[in-house]
HTML snippet that shows the backbone in 3Dmol.js (N, CA, C, O; Angstrom):
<script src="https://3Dmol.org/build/3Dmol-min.js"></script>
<div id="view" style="width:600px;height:400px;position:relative"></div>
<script>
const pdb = `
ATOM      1  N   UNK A   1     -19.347  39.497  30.940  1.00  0.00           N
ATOM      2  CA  UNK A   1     -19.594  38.170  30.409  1.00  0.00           C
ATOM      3  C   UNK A   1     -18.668  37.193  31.118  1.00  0.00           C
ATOM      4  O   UNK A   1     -17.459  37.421  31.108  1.00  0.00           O
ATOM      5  N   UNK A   2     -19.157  36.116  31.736  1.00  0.00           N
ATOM      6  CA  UNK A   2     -18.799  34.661  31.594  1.00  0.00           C
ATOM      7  C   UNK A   2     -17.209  34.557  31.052  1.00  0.00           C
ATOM      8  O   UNK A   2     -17.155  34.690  29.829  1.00  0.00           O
ATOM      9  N   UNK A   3     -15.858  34.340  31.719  1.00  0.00           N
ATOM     10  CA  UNK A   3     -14.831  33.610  30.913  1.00  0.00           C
ATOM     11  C   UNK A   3     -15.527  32.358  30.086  1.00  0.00           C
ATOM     12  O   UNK A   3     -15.722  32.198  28.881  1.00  0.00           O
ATOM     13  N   UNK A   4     -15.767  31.689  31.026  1.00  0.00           N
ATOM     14  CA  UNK A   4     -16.035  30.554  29.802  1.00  0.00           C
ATOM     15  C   UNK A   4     -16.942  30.913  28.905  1.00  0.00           C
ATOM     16  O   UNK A   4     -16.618  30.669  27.742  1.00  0.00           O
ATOM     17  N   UNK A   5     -18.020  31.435  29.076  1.00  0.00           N
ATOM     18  CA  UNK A   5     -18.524  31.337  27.397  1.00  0.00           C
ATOM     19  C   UNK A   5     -18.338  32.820  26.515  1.00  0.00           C
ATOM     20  O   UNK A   5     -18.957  33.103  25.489  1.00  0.00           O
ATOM     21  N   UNK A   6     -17.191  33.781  27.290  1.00  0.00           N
ATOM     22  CA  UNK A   6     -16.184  34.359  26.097  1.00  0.00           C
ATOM     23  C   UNK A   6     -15.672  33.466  25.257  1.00  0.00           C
ATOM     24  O   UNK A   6     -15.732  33.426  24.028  1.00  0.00           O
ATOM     25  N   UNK A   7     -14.858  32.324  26.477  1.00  0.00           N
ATOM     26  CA  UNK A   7     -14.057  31.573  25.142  1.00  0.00           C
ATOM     27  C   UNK A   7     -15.221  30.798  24.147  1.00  0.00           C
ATOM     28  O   UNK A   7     -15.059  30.674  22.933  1.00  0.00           O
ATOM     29  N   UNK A   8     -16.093  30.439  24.687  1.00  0.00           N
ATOM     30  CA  UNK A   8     -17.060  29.445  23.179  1.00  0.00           C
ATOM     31  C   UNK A   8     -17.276  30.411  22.361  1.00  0.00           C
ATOM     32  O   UNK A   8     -16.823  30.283  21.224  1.00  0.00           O
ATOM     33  N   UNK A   9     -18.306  32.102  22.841  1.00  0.00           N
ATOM     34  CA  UNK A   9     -18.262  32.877  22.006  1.00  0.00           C
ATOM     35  C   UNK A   9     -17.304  33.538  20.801  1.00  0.00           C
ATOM     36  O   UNK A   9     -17.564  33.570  19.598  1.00  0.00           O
ATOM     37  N   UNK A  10     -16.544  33.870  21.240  1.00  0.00           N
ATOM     38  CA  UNK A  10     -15.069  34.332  20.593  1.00  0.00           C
ATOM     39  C   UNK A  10     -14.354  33.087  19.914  1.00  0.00           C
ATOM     40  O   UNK A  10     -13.314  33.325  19.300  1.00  0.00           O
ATOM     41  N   UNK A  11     -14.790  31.861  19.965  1.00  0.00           N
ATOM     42  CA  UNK A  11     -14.386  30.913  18.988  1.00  0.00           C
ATOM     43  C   UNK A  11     -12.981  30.503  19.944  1.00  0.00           C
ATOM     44  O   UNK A  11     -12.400  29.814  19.106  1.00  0.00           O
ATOM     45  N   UNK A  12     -12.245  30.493  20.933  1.00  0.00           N
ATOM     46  CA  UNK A  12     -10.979  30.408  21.423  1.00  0.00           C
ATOM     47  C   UNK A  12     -10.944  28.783  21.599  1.00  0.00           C
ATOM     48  O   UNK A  12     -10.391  28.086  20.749  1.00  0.00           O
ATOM     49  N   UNK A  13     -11.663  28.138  22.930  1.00  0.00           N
ATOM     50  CA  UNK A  13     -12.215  27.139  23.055  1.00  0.00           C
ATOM     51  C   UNK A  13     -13.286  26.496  22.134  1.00  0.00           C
ATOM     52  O   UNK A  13     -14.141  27.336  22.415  1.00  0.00           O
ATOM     53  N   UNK A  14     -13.988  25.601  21.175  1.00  0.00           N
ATOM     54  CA  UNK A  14     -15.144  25.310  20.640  1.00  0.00           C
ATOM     55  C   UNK A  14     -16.019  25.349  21.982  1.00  0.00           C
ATOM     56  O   UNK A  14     -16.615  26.352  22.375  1.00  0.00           O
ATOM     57  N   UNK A  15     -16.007  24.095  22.631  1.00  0.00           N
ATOM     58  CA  UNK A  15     -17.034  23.807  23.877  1.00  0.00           C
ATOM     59  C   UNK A  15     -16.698  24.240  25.156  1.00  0.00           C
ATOM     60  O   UNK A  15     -15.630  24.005  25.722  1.00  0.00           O
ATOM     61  N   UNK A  16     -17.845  25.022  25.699  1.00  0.00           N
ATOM     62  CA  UNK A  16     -17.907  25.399  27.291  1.00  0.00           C
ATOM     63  C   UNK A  16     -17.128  24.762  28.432  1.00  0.00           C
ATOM     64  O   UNK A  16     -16.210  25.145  29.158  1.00  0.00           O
ATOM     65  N   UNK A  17     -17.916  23.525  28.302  1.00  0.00           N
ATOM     66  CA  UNK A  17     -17.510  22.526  29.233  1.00  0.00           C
ATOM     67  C   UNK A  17     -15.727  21.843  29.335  1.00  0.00           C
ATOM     68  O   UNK A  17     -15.065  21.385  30.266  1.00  0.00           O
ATOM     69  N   UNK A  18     -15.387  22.135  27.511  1.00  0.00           N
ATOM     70  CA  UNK A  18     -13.764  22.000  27.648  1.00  0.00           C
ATOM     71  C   UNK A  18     -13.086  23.251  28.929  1.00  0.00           C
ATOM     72  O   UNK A  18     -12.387  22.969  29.902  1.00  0.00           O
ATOM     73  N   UNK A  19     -13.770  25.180  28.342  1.00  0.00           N
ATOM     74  CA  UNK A  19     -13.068  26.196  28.939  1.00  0.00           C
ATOM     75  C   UNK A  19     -13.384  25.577  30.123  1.00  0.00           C
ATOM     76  O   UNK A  19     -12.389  25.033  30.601  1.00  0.00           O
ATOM     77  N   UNK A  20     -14.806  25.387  31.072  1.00  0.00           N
ATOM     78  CA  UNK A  20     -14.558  25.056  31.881  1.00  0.00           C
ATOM     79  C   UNK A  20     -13.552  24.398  32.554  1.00  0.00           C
ATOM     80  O   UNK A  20     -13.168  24.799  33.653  1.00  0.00           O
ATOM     81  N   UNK A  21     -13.119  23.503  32.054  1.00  0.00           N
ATOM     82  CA  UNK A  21     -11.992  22.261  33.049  1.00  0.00           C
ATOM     83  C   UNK A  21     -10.721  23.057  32.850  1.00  0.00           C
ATOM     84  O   UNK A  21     -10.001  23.098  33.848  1.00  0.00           O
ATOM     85  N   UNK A  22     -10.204  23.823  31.570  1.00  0.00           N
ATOM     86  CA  UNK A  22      -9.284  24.262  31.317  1.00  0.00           C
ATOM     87  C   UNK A  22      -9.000  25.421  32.451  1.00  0.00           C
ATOM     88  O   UNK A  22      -7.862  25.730  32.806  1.00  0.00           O
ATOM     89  N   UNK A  23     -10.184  26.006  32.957  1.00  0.00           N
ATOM     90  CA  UNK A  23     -10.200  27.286  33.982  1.00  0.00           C
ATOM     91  C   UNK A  23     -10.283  26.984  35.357  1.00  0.00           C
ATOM     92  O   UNK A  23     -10.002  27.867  36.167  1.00  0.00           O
ATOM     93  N   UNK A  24     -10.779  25.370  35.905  1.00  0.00           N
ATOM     94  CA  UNK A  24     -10.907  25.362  36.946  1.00  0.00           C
ATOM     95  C   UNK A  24      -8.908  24.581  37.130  1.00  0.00           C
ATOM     96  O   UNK A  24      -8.331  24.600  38.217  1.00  0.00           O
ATOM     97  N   UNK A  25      -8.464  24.193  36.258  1.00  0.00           N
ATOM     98  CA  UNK A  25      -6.942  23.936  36.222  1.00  0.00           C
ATOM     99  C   UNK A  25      -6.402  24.794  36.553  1.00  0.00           C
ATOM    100  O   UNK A  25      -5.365  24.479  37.138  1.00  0.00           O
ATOM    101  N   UNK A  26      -6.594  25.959  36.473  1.00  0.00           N
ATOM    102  CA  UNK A  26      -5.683  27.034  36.705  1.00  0.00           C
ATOM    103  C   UNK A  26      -4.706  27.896  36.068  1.00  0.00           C
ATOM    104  O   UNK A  26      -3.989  28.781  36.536  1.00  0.00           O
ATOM    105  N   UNK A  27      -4.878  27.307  34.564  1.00  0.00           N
ATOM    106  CA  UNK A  27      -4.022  27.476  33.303  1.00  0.00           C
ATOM    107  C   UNK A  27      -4.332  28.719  32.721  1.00  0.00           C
ATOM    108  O   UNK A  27      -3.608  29.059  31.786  1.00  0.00           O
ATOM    109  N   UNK A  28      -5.417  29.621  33.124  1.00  0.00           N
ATOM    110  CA  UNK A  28      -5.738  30.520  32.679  1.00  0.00           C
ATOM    111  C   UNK A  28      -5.581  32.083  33.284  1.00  0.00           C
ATOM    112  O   UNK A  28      -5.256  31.885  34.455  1.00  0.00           O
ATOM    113  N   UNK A  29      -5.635  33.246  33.116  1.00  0.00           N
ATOM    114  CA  UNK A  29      -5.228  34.159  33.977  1.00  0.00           C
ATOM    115  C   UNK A  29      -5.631  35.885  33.340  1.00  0.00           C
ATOM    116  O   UNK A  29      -5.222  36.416  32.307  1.00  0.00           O
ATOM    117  N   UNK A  30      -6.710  36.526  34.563  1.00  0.00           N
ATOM    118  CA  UNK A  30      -7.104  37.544  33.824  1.00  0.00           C
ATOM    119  C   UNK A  30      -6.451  38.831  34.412  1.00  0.00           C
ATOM    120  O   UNK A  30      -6.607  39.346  35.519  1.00  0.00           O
ATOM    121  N   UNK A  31      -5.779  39.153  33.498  1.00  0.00           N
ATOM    122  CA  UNK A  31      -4.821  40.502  34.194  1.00  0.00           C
ATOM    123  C   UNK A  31      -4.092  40.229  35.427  1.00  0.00           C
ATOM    124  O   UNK A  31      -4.072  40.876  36.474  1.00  0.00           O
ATOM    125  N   UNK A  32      -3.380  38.937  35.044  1.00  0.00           N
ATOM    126  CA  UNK A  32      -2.956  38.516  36.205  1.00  0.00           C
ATOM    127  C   UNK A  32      -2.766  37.727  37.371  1.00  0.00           C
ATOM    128  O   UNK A  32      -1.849  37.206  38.006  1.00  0.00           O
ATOM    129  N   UNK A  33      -4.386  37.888  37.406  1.00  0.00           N
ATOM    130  CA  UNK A  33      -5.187  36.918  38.622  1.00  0.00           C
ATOM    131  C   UNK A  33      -5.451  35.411  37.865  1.00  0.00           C
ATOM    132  O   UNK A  33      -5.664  35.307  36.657  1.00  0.00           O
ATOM    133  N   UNK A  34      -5.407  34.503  38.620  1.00  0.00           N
ATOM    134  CA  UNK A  34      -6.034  32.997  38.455  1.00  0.00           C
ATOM    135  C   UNK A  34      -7.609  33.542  38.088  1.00  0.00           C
ATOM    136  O   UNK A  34      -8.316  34.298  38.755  1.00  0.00           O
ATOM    137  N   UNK A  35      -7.926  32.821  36.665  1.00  0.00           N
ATOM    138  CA  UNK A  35      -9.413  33.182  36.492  1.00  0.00           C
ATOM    139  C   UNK A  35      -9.961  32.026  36.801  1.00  0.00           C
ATOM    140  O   UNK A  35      -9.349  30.958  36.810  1.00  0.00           O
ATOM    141  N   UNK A  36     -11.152  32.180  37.072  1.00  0.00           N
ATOM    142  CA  UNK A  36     -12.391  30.627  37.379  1.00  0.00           C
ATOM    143  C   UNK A  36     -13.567  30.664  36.149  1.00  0.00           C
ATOM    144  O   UNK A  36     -13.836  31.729  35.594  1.00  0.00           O
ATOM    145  N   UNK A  37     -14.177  29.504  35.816  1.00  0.00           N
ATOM    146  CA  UNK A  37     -14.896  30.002  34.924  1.00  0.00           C
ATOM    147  C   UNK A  37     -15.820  31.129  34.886  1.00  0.00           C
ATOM    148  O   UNK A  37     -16.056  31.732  33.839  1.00  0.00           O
ATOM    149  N   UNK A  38     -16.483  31.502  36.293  1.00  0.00           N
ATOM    150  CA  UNK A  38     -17.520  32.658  36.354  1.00  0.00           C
ATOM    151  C   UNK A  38     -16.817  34.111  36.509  1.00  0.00           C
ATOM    152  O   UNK A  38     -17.429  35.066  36.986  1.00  0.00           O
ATOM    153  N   UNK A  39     -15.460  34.190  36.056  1.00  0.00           N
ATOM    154  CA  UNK A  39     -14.725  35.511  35.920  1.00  0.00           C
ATOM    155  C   UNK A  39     -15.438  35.736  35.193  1.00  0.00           C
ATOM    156  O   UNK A  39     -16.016  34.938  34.455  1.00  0.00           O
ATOM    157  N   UNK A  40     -15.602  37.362  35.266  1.00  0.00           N
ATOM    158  CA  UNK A  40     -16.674  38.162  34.376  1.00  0.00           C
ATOM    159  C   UNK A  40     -14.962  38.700  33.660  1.00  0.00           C
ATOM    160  O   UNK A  40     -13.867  38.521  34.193  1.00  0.00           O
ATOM    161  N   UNK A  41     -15.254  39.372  32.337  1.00  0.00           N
ATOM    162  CA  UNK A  41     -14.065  39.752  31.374  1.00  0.00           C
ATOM    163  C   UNK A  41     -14.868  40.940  30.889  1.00  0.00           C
ATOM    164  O   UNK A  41     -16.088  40.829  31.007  1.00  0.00           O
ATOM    165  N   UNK A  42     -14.322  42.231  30.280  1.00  0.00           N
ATOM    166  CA  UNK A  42     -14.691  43.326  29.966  1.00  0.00           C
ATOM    167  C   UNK A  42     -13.728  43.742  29.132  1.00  0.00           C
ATOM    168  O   UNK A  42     -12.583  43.321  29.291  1.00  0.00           O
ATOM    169  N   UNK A  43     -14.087  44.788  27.936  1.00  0.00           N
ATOM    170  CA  UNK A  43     -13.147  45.032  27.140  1.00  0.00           C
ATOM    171  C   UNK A  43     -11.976  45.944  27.926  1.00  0.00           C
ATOM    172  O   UNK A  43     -12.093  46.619  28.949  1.00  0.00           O
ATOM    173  N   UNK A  44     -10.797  45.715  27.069  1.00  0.00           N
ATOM    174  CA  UNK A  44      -9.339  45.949  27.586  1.00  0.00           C
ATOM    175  C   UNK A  44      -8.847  44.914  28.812  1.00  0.00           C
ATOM    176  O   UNK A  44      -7.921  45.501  29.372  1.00  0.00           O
ATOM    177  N   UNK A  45      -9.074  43.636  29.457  1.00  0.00           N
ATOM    178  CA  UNK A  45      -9.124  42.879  30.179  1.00  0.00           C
ATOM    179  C   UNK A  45      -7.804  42.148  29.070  1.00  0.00           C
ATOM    180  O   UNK A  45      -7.866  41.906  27.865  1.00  0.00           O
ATOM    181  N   UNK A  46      -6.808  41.968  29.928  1.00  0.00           N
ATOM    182  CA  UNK A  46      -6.174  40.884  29.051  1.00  0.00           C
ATOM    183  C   UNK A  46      -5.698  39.555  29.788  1.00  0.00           C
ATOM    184  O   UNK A  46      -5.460  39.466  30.993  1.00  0.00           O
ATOM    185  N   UNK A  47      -5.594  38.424  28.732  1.00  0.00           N
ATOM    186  CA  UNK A  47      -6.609  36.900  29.104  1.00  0.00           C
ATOM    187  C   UNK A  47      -4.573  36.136  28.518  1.00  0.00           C
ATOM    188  O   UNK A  47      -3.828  36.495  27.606  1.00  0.00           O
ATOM    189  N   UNK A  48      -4.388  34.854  29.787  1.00  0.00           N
ATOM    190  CA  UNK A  48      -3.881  34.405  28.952  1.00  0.00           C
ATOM    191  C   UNK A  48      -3.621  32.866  29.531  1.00  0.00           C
ATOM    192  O   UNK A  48      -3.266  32.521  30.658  1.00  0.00           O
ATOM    193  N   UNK A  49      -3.895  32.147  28.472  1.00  0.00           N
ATOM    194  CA  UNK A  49      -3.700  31.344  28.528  1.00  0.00           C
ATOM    195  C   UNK A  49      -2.681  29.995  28.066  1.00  0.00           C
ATOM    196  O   UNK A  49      -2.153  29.925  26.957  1.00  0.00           O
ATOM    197  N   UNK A  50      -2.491  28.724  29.390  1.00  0.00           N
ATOM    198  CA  UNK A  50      -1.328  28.342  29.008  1.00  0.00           C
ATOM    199  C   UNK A  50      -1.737  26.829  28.785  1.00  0.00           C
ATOM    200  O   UNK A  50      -2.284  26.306  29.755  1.00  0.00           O
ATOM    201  N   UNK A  51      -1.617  26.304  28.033  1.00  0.00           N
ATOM    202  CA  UNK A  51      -1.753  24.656  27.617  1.00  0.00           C
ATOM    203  C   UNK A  51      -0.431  23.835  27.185  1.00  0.00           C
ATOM    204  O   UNK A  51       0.250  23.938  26.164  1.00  0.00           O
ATOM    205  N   UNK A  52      -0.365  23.415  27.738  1.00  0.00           N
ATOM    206  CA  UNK A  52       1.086  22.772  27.670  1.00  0.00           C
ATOM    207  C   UNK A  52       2.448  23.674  27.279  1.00  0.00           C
ATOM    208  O   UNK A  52       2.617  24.590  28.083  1.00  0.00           O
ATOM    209  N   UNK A  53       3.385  23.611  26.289  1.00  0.00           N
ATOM    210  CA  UNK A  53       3.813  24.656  25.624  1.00  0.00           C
ATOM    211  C   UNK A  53       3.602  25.968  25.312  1.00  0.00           C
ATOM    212  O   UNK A  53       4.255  26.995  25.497  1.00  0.00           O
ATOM    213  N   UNK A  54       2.481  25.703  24.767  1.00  0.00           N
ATOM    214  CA  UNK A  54       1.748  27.183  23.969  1.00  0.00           C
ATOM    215  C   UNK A  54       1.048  27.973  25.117  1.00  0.00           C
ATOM    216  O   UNK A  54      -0.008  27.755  25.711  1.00  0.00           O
ATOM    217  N   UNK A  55       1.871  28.847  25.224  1.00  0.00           N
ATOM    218  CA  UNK A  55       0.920  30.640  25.928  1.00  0.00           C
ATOM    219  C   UNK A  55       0.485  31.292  24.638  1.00  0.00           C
ATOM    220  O   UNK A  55       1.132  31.614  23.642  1.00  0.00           O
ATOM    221  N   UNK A  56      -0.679  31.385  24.911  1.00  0.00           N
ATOM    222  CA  UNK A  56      -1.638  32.349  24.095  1.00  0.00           C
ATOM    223  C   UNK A  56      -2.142  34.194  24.881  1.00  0.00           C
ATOM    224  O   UNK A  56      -3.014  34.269  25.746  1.00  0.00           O
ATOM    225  N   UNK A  57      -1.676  34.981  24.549  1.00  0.00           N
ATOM    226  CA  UNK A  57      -2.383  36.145  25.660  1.00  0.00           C
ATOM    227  C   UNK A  57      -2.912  37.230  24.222  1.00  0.00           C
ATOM    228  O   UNK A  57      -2.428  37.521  23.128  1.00  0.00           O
ATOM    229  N   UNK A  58      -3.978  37.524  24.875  1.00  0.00           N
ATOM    230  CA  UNK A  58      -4.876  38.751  24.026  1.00  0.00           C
ATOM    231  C   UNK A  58      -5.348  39.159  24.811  1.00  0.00           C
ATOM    232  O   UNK A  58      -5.621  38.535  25.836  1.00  0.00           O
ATOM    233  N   UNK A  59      -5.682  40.695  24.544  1.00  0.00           N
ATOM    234  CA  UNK A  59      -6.930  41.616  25.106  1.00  0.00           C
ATOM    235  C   UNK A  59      -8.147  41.224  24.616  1.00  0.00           C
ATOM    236  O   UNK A  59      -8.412  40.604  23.586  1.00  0.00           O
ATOM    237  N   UNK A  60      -8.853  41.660  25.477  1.00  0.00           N
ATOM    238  CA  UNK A  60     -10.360  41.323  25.227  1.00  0.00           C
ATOM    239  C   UNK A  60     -10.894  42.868  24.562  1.00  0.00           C
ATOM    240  O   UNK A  60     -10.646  43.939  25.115  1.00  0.00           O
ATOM    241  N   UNK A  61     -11.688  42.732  23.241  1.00  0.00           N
ATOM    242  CA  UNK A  61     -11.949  43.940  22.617  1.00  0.00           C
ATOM    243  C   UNK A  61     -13.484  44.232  23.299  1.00  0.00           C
ATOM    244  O   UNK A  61     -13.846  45.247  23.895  1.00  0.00           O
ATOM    245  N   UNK A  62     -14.296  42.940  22.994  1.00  0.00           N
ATOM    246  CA  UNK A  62     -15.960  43.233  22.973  1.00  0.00           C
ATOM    247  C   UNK A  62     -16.021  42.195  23.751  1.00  0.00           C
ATOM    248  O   UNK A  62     -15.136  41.375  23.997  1.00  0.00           O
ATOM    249  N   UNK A  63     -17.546  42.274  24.295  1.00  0.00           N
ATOM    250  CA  UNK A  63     -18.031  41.245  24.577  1.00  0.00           C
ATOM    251  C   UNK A  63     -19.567  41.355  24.162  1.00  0.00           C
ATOM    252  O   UNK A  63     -20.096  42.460  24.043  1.00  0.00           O
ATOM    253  N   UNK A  64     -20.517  39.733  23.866  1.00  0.00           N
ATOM    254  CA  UNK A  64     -21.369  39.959  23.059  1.00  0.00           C
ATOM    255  C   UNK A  64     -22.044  38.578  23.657  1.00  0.00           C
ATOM    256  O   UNK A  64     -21.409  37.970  24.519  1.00  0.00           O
ATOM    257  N   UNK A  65     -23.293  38.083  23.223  1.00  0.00           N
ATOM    258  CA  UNK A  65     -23.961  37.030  23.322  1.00  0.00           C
ATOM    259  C   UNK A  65     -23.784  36.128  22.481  1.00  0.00           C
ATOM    260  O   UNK A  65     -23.921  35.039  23.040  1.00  0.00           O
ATOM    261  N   UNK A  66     -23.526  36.015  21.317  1.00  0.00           N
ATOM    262  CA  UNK A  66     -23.171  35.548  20.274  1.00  0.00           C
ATOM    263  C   UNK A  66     -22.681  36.277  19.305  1.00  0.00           C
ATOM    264  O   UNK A  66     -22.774  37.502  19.230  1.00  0.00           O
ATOM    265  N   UNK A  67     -21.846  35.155  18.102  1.00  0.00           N
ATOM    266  CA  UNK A  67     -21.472  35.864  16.802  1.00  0.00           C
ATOM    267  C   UNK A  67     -21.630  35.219  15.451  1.00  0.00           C
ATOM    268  O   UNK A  67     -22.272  34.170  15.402  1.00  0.00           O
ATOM    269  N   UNK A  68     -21.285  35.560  14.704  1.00  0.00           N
ATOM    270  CA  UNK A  68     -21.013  34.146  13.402  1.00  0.00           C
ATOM    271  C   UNK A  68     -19.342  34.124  13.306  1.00  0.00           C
ATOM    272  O   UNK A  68     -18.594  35.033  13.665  1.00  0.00           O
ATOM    273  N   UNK A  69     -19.037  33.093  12.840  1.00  0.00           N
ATOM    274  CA  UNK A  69     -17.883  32.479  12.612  1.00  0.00           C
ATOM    275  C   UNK A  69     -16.900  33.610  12.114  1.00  0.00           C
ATOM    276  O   UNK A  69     -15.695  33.363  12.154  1.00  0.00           O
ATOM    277  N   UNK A  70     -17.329  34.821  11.654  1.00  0.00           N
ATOM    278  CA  UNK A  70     -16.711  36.100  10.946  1.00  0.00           C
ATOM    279  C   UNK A  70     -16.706  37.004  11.824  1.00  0.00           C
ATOM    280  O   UNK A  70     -15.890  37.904  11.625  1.00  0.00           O
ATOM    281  N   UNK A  71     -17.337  37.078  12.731  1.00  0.00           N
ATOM    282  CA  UNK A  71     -17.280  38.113  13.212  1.00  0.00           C
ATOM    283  C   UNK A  71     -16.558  38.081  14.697  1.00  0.00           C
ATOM    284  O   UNK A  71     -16.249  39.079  15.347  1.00  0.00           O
ATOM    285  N   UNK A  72     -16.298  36.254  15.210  1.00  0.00           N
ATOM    286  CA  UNK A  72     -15.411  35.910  16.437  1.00  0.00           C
ATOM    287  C   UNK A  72     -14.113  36.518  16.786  1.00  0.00           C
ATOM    288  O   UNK A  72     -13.997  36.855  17.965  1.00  0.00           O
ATOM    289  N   UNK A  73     -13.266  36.695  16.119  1.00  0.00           N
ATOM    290  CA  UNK A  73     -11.933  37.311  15.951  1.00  0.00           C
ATOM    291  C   UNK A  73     -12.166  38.720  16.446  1.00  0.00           C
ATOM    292  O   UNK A  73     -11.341  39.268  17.178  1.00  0.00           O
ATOM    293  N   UNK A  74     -13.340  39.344  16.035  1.00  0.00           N
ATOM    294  CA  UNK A  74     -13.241  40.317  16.290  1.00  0.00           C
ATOM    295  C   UNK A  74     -13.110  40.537  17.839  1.00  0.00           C
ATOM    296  O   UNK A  74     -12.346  41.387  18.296  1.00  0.00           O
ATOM    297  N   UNK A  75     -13.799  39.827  18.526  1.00  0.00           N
ATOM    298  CA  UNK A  75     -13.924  40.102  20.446  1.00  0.00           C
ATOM    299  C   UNK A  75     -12.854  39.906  20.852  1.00  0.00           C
ATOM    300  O   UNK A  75     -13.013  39.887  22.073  1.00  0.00           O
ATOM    301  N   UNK A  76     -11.236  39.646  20.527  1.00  0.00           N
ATOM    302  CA  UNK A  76     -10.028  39.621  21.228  1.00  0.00           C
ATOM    303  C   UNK A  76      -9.549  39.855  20.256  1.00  0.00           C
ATOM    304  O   UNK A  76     -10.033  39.652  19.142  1.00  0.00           O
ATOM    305  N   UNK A  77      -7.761  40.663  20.699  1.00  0.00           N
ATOM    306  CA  UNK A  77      -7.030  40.985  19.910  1.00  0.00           C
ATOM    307  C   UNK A  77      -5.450  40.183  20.263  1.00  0.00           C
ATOM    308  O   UNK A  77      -4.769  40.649  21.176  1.00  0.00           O
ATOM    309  N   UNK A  78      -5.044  39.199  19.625  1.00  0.00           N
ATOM    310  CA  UNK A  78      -3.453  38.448  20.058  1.00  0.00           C
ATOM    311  C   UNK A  78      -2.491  39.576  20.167  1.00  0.00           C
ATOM    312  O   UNK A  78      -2.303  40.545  19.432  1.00  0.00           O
ATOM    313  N   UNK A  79      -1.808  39.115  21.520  1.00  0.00           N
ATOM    314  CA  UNK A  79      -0.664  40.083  21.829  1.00  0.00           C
ATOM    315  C   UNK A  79       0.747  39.127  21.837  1.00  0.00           C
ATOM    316  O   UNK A  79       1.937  39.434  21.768  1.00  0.00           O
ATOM    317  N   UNK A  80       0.093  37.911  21.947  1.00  0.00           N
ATOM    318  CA  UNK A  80       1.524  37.066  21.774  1.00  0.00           C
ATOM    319  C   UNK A  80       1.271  35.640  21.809  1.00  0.00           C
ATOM    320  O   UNK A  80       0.446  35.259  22.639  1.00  0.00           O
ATOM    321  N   UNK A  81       1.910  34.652  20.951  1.00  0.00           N
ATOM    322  CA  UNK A  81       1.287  33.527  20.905  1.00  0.00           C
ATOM    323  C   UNK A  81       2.490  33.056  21.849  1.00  0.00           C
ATOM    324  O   UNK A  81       2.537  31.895  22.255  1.00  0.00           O
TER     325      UNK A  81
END
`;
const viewer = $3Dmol.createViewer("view");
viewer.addModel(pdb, "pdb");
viewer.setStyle({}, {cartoon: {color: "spectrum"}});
viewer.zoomTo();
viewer.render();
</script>
């Protein structure tokens, strides 16, 4: 799947088009590497991202087409805010 629409899916980002700009910045990083939005992500992949202050990093559990609002949390797991 898509970084960016992991993050809309998984609830991280609300809108695409935000992950987008946030990923072509460079603020983001998958196992490491500079991700772009068309990084593909797979479970155990870990994601992290930096916005001003706040680093956010989680593993990626699932990936899916959609979810409901209950069941988002479930596709990543926080390893450190």
């Amino acid at each position: 799947m898509r970084l960016d629409k992991f993050f809309k899916v998984a609830r991280i980002i609300k809108r695409r088009t935000v992950a987008q700009e946030i990923l072509r910045e460079g603020l983001v990083t998958v196992n490491g590497r500079p991700a772009k939005p068309a990084t593909q992500v797979e479970p155990g992949d870990v994601v992290v991202v930096t916005l001003g202050s706040r680093t956010l990093k989680f593993e990626v559990l699932r990936v899916g087409g959609s979810a409901r609002a209950e069941e988002a949390g479930s596709f990543y797991r926080i390893l450190s805010e």
